[in-house]
N, C-alpha and C positions, 0 to 999 in steps of 0.2 A: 633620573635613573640611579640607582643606587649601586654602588662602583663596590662595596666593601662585600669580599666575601666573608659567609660567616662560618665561626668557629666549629661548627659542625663538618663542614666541608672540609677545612682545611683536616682535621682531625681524622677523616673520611679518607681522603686519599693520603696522608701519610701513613696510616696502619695497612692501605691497598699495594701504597707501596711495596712497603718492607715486607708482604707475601709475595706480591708479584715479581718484584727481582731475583727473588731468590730463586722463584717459579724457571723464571726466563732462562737465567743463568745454569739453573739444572735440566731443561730442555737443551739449551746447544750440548753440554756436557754430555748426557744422552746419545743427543743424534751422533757426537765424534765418535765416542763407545760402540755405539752399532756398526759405524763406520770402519774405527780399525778392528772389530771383531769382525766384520764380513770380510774387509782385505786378510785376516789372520784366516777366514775360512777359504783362502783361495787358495793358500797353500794346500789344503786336503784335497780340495776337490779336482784343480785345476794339476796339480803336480803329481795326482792320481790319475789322470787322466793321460796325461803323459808317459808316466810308470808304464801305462797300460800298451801305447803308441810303440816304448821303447821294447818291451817284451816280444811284440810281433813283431819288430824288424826283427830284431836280433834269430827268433825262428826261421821268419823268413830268409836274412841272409844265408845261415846255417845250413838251410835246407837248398839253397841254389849251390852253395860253394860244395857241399855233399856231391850234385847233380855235379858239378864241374869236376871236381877230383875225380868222379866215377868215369866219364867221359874220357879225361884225362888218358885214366888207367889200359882203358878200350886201347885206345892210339897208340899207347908203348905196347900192348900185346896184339898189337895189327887190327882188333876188329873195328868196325862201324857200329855205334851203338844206338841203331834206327827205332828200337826196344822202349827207347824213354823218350820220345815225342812228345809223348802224351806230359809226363812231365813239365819241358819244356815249357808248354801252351800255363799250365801252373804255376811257373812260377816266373812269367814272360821272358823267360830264355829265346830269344830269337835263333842265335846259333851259335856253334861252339867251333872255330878252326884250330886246326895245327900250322905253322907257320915255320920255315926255315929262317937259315940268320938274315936272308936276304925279304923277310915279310912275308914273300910267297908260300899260296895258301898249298900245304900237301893233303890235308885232310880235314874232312868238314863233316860237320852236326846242324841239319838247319830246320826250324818248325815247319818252315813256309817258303817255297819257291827256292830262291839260291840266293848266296850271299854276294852282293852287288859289284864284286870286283876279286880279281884275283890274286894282287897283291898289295897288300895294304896302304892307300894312300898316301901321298903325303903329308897332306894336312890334319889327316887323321892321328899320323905317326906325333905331328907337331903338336895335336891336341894332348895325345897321349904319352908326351915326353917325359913326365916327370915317374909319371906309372910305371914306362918302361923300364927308367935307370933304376926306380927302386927294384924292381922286379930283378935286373939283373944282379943286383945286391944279395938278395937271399933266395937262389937258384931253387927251385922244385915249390917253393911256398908260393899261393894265391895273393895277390896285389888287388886291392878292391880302388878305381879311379874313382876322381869326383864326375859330375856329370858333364857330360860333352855332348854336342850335333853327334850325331851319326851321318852316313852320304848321304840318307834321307831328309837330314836336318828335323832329326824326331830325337829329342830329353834321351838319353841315355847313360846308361854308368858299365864300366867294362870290368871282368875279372879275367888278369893277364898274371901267368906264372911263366917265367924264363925258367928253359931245360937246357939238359947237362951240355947236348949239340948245338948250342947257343940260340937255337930256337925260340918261338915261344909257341904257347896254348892262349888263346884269347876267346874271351865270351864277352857277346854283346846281350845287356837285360833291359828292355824297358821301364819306365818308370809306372807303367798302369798298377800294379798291385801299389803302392805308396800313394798314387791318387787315390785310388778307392778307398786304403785306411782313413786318410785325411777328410777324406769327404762325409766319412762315417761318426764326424765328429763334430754335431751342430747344438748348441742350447743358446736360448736367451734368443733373446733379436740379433745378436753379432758375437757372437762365440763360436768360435771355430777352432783347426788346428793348421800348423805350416809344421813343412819338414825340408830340412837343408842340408845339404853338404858340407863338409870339413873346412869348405872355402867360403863357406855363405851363398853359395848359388842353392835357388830352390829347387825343391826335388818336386814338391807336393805343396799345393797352394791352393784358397777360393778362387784367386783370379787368373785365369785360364790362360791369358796373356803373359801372365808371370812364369806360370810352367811352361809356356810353348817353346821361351826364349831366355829359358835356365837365369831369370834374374838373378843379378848380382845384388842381394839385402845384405852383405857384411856390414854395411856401415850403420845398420839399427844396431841399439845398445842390448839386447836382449840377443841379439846374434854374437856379437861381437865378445857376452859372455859364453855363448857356447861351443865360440869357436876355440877358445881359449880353457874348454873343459868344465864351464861351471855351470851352477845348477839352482833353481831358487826362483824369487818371486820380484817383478821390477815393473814399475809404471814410467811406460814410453810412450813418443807421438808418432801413431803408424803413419808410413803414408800411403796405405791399400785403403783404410776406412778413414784418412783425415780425422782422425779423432783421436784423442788419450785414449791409450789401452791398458789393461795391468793383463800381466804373462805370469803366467807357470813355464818354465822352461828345463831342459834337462839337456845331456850330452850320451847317446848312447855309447858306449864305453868300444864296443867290436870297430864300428864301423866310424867314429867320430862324429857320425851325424849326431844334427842339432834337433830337435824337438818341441817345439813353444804351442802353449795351447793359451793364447787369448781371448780376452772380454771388454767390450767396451766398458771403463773405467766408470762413466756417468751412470752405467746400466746396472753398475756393481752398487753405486748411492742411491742412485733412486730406489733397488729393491731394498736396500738398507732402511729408508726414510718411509717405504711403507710398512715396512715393520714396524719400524718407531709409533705409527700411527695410533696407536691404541693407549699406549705412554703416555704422549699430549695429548689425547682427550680427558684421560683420568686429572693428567696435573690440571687442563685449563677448565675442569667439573672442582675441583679441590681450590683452584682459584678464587671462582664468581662464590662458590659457598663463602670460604675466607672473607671477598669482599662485602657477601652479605654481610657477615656476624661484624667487620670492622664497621661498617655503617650502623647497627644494631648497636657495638659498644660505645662507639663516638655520640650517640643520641643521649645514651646513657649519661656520659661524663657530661654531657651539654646542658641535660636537663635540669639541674640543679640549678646554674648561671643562668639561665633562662625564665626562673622562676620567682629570682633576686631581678631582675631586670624588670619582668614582668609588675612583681610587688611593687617597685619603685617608680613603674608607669604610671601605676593607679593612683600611689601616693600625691604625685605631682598633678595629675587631672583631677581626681575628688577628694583629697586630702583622707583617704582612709587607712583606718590603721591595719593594714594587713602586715604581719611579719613573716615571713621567711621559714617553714617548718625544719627542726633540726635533720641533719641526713644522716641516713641511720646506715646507708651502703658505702662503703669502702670508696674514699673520694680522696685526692689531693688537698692537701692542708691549706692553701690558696684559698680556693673555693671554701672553706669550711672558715676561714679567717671573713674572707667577704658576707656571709652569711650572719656570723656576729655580730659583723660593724653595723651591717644595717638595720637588725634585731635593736642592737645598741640604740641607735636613734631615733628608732619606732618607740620605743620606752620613754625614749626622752620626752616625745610632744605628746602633747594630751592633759587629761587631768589623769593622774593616777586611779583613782577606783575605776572611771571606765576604760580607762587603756585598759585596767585587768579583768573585767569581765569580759571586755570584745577579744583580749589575748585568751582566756579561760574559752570563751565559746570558741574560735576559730581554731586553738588549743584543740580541743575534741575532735570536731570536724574534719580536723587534719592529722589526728591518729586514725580515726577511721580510715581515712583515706592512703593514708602510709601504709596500713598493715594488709588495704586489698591491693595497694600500689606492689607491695614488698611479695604479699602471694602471686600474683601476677608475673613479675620478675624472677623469682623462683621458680616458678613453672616454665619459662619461657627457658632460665637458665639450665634446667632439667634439659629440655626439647632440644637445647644447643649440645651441651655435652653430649648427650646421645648420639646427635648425628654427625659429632667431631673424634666419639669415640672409634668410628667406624673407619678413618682412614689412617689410625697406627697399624690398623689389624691388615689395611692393604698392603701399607708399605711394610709391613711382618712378611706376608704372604708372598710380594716378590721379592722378597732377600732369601727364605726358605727356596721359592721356585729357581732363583741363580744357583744358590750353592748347590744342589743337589745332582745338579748334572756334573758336578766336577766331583764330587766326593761317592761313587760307586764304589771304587774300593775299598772304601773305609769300612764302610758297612756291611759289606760282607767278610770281613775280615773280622770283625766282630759277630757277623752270627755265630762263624763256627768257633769265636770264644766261646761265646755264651753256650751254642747247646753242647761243647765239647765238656764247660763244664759242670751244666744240668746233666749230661750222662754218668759224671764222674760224684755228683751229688747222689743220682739216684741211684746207683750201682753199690756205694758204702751204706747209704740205708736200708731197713730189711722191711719186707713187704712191695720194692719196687714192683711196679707193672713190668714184665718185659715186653707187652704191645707199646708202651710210652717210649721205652729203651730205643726198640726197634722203630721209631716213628719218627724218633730224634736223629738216630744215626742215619737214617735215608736223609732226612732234612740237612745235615751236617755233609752228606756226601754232595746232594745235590748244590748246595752252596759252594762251597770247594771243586764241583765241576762247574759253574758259572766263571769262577774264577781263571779256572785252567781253559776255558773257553775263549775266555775273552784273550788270554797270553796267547794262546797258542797259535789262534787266528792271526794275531802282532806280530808273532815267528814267521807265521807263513807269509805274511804279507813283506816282511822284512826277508825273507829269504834267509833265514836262520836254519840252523841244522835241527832234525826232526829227532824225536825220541822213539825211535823202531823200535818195537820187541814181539817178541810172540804172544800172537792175541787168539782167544776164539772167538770165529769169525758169529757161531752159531750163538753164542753167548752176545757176541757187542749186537746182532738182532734182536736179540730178546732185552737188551738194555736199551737199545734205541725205541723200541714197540712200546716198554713201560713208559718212556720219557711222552710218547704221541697219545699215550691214553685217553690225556683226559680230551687232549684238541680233537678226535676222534670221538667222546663222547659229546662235546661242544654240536659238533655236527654233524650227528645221528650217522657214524660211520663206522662200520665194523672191521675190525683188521682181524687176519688170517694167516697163519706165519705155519709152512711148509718148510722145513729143513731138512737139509741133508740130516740121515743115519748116518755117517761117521762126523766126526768131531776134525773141524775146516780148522788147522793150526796154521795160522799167516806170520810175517814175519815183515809188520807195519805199524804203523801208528793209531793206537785206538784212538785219541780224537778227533782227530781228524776223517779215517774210517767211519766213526759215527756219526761224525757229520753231515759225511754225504748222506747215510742212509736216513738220516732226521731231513736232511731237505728234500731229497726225492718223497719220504713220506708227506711230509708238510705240502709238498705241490699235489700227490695223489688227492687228500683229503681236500683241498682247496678245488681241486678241477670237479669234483663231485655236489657240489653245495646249491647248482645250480638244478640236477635231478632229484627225483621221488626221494626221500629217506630210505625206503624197503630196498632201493636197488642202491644205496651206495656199500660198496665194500672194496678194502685194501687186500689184498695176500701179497705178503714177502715172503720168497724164497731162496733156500741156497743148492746149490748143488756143483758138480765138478762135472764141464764139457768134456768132450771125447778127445779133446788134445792136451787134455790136465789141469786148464785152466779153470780158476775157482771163482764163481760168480756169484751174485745179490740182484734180483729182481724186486723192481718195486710195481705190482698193478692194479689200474684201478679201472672203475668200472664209469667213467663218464665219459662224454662227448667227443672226446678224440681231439685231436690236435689238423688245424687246416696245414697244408703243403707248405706255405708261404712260411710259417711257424716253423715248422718242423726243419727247414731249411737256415734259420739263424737261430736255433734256441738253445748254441753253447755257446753266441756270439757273447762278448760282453757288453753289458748295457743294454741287452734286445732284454724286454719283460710284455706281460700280457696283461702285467695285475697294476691298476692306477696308481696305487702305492707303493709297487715295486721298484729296488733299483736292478733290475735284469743283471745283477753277479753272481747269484745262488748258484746255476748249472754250471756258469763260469770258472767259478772257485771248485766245484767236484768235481769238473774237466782236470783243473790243474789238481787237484788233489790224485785224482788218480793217475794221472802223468808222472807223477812226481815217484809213486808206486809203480810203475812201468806197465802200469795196465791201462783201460780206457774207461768211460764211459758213453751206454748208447740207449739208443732209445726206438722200439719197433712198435705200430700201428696196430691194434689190434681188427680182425677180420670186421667184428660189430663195434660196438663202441669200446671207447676205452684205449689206455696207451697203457705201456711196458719201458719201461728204462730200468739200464742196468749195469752193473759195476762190476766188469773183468778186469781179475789179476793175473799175473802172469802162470804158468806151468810151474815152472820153478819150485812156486808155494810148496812147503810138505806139508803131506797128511798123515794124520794119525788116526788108526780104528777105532772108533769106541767101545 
């Protein structure tokens, strides 16, 4: 058996190598890249999501401690305020008492049946000691407790204000509205949210056990940052899912509550690593090619050595004088030296005239065969570069596809160079178009509002102060209609714009303003794509209600919206469309809040829905 590898081989896998490592090497380096860029995506997504968690407490507490102060008020001017029950059940206010310095209840607010004792426990008092002495610190202000038992031994948190008669006012709130947000927060196979108190006991949790019995989680590092005010992204070992988790976590600023919305860590690399997937197949297709062409070249360099070995086979079995043809390709001076020596000694034996005509005939023979050998090899070296040319042009292609998502600004910030100074070009020359003028400065404006679109949304989402001014309301419709044109030509959908006869003078923010009314159009045209062409149609209107109030209707004429919809469709994250993230209606709820008006939406009798944008009375008008 023959033990020596040969020099083809060996030559074989040392060029497979120096591909393939480099290969392997720029895969792990890859997968880490996917890795910290998907943990760098957690911050957006996960710490967005929290954002989101922290904005509705903060409402919701706002709107209870509102409900308590109002209450409050009732008690110092004698009445019972039986009126806001209904409340109550809203925002789980159980009950509200008035309490002497002695605890004993003088006056009471209760949703349901009566409150289960008539002077405040003891244990109650012992849960709630810390509450109380702050409370008697800053006399007439709301104290919000962490969560305690109630006599029920049901999750609770209490708002206690100490009055002037050394009294106190106490409200007990259940934790259901905090379940429920929490629960409204699921992706992935183990992505949820938890919500805690100031002390690390849970408010709102998956594990139903953990809420019933107000766990104490301070001692996880992700609480232990929140207890302490901070905010940010950290990989811990839960011990709800026994597994590494990465957290978005936050500190709502009112209430101290903690906020963390986790992911199972593994769940966060594995979707990373199927990303990648596409990656290594190209590298390990870019590989076996390589390996090809290095088996191809290696055959190449051998073939020469090969052909000296071969000659010198023959020589020694029939003594013929075959020589070695000169190598006309690009070879190592080695091999081109071995080639000579043995030429050399081919000459030496023999008689001279026939050594020279058998070297003259074999001479010919072996141009012939050189120059089909040489076309041959040419052609084949043609078919290689071809098909080596083709992966600079991939890996061009994904360096272009990286950068471009980071460099939007650039680009636009350069069209309205460019066409601000093509206008400025064609306005010094004479015979300009003023259709080209006019075609450039829309183009220049609409670039510069892509711009301001995208900042402005950044402001709002940043809770930055807004740029009010006086807008026409009937003008930002007819700008928002020109912007939906052509998507309303896309599909076959006609729009209808109904304005008020006087000129609607607001005192708001046009982008914002035209934002909503571009979304609510964008969803009209979208709800319609599913009926006849001949029957889709948009009309937006404006006009002023009978109590002042100055509105924007957006309707259309499709299938209507089922109960179940129409019931979460300013929730955030509820969407209809596979591709949506259900924040469109969300962000014009809050846009128009922000503007002290609303947004609503009524059923039409046949098909078709109506949403619309009320601003306040306030608004002035001006006649036209």
């Amino acid at each position: 058996m023959n033990k020596h590898i040969s020099l083809h081989k060996i030559l074989f896998f040392c060029f497979t190598g120096l591909v393939s490592v480099p290969a392997i090497v720029l895969v792990i380096w890859l997968e880490r890249s996917v890795v910290n860029s998907s943990i760098e995506g957690v911050k957006d997504k996960h710490l967005v999501l929290a954002q989101s968690i922290s904005l509705a407490i903060s409402r919701y507490v706002r709107d209870v401690e509102s409900i308590f102060n109002y209450v409050r008020g009732e008690y110092e001017s004698g009445e019972t305020p039986h009126g806001k029950l209904g409340l109550f059940a809203d925002t789980r206010i159980r009950y509200i008492v008035r309490m002497d310095r002695e605890f004993t209840i003088d006056r009471r607010t209760v949703r349901d049946g009566d409150v289960p004792f008539s002077r405040l426990p003891a244990n109650m008092r012992n849960a709630l000691s810390d509450t109380l002495a702050a409370a008697r610190k800053q006399i007439g202000t709301p104290i919000l407790s962490p969560a305690v038992f109630n006599q029920k031994r049901s999750p609770s948190i209490y708002f206690i204000t100490a009055e002037t008669d050394g009294g106190f006012t106490i409200a007990e709130i259940g934790t259901g509205y905090l379940v429920e947000l929490q629960k409204g927060i699921k992706f992935g196979n183990g992505g949820h949210a938890a919500i805690v108190d100031g002390l690390g006991h849970v408010l709102a949790h998956p594990i139903q056990s953990w809420r019933d019995s107000i766990r104490d989680i301070s001692a996880i590092e992700p609480v232990k940052k929140m207890i302490a005010g901070g905010s940010g992204v950290l990989v811990f070992d839960s011990p709800a899912a026994n597994k590494t988790m990465i957290a978005g976590y936050l500190t709502e600023p009112k209430t101290g509550w903690g906020i963390m919305v986790p992911q199972p860590y593994q769940e966060l690399i594995a979707e990373a690593r199927r990303n990648l997937t596409g990656e290594i197949v190209i590298i390990v297709i870019a590989t076996l090619l390589a390996s090809i062409a290095s088996w191809w070249l290696s055959r190449q360099l051998v073939a020469p050595i090969q052909r000296i070995a071969d000659a010198a086979r023959g020589y020694q079995q029939s003594r013929s004088m075959v020589s070695v043809p000169e190598i006309e390709t690009p070879m190592p001076q080695e091999i081109r030296v071995l080639a000579q020596a043995y030429n050399s000694l081919i000459e030496s034996a023999g008689e001279q005239q026939r050594e020279l005509e058998i070297r003259v005939e074999q001479r010919t023979a072996d141009l012939r065969g050189e120059v089909a050998e040489r076309k041959r090899i040419e052609q084949k070296l043609r078919e290689q570069q071809a098909q080596l040319a083709h992966f600079p042009r991939l890996g061009t292609m994904g360096e272009m596809a990286t950068g471009f998502a980071h460099e939007l600004n650039q680009p636009l910030s350069a069209i309205c160079a460019y066409i601000d100074g093509s206008i400025n070009r064609l306005r010094e020359s004479a015979g300009a178009s003023d259709d080209i003028i006019q075609a450039l400065e829309k183009a220049s404006e609409q670039a510069q509002r892509a711009g301001m679109v995208i900042r402005r949304i950044r402001d709002f989402v940043q809770d930055k102060e807004r740029e009010f001014d006086e807008i026409d309301l009937n003008e930002t419709v007819r700008d928002a209609a020109g912007l939906l044109e052509n998507e309303a030509q896309l599909g076959t959908v006609a729009i209808d714009l109904n304005l008020s006869s006087s000129d609607l003078v607001v005192y708001a923010d046009f982008v914002q303003i035209q934002q909503v009314i571009l979304n609510l159009g964008r969803n009209a045209i979208d709800s319609m794509l599913s009926i006849p062409a001949e029957s889709r149609k948009v009309v937006i209107q404006t006009y002023v209600s009978d109590d002042g109030s100055v509105n924007v209707t957006v309707q259309d004429s499709g299938s209507g919206l089922d109960q179940e919809v129409i019931d979460h469709i300013f929730d955030p994250f509820f969407t209809t469309k596979p591709e949506g993230l259900g924040m469109g209606l969300a962000i014009c709820k809050s846009i128009a809040e922000v503007h002290g008006g609303r947004i609503w939406h009524r059923p039409l009798d046949g098909n078709g829905s109506i949403f619309g944008l009320t601003l306040p009375k306030e608004i002035q008008l001006r006649d036209a």
